[in-house]
C-alpha positions in Angstrom: -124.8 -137.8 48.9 -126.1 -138.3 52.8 -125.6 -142.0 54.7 -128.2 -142.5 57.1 -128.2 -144.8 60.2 -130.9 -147.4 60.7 -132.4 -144.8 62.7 -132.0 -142.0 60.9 -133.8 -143.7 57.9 -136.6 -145.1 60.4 -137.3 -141.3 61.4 -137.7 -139.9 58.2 -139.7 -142.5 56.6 -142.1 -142.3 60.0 -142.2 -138.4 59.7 -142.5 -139.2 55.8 -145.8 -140.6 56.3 -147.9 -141.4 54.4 -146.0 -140.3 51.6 -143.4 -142.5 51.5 -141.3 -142.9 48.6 -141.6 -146.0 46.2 -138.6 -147.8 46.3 -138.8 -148.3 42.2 -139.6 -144.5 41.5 -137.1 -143.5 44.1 -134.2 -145.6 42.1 -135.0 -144.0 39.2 -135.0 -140.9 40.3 -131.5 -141.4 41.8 -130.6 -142.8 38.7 -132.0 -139.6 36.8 -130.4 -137.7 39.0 -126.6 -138.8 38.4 -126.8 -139.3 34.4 -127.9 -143.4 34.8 -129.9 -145.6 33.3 -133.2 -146.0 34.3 -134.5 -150.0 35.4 -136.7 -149.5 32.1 -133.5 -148.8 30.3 -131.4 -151.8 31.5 -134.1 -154.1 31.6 -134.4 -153.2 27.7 -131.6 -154.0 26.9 -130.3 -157.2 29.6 -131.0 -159.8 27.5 -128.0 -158.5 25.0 -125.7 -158.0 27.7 -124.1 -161.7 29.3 -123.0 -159.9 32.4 -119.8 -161.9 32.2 -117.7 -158.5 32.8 -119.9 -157.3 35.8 -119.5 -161.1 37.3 -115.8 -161.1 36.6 -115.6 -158.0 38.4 -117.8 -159.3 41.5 -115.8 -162.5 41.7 -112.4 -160.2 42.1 -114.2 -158.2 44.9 -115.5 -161.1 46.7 -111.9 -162.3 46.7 -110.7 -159.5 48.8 -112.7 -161.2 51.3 -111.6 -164.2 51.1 -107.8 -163.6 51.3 -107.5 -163.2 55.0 -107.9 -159.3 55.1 -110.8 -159.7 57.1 -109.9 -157.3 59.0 -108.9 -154.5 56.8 -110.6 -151.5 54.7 -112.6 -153.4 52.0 -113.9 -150.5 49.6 -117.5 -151.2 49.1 -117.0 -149.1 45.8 -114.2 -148.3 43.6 -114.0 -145.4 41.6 -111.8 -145.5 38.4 
């Protein structure tokens, strides 16, 4: 997986044109790409999922932030 800057990612997509990517197809590509879901998929199948376990989780991350450690590593993702 690459990280772009700001410029980096201003570069390509004004090289890119006009064929920039759609946002949409892009994701779902990506998602393709590493065995997810597509937004079809999830979108299907939202209304029988509550969320409450993604929220629980988010509440715990945001929490980190909140706990003075302002200042330290936050991981942005955590890998189990």
């Amino acid at each position: 997986m690459q990280v772009l800057s700001s410029n980096q990612l201003a570069e390509a997509m004004v090289s890119a044109y006009p064929y920039i990517a759609v946002v949409e197809t892009l994701l779902d590509t990506l998602a393709e790409d590493r065995g997810e879901p597509s937004k079809d998929e999830i979108v299907a199948v939202a209304p029988l999922n509550p969320m409450a376990t993604e929220w629980e989780e988010f509440v715990k991350y945001v929490a980190q932030f909140d706990n003075g450690n302002l200042f330290e590593y936050v991981p942005v993702l955590q890998h189990e």
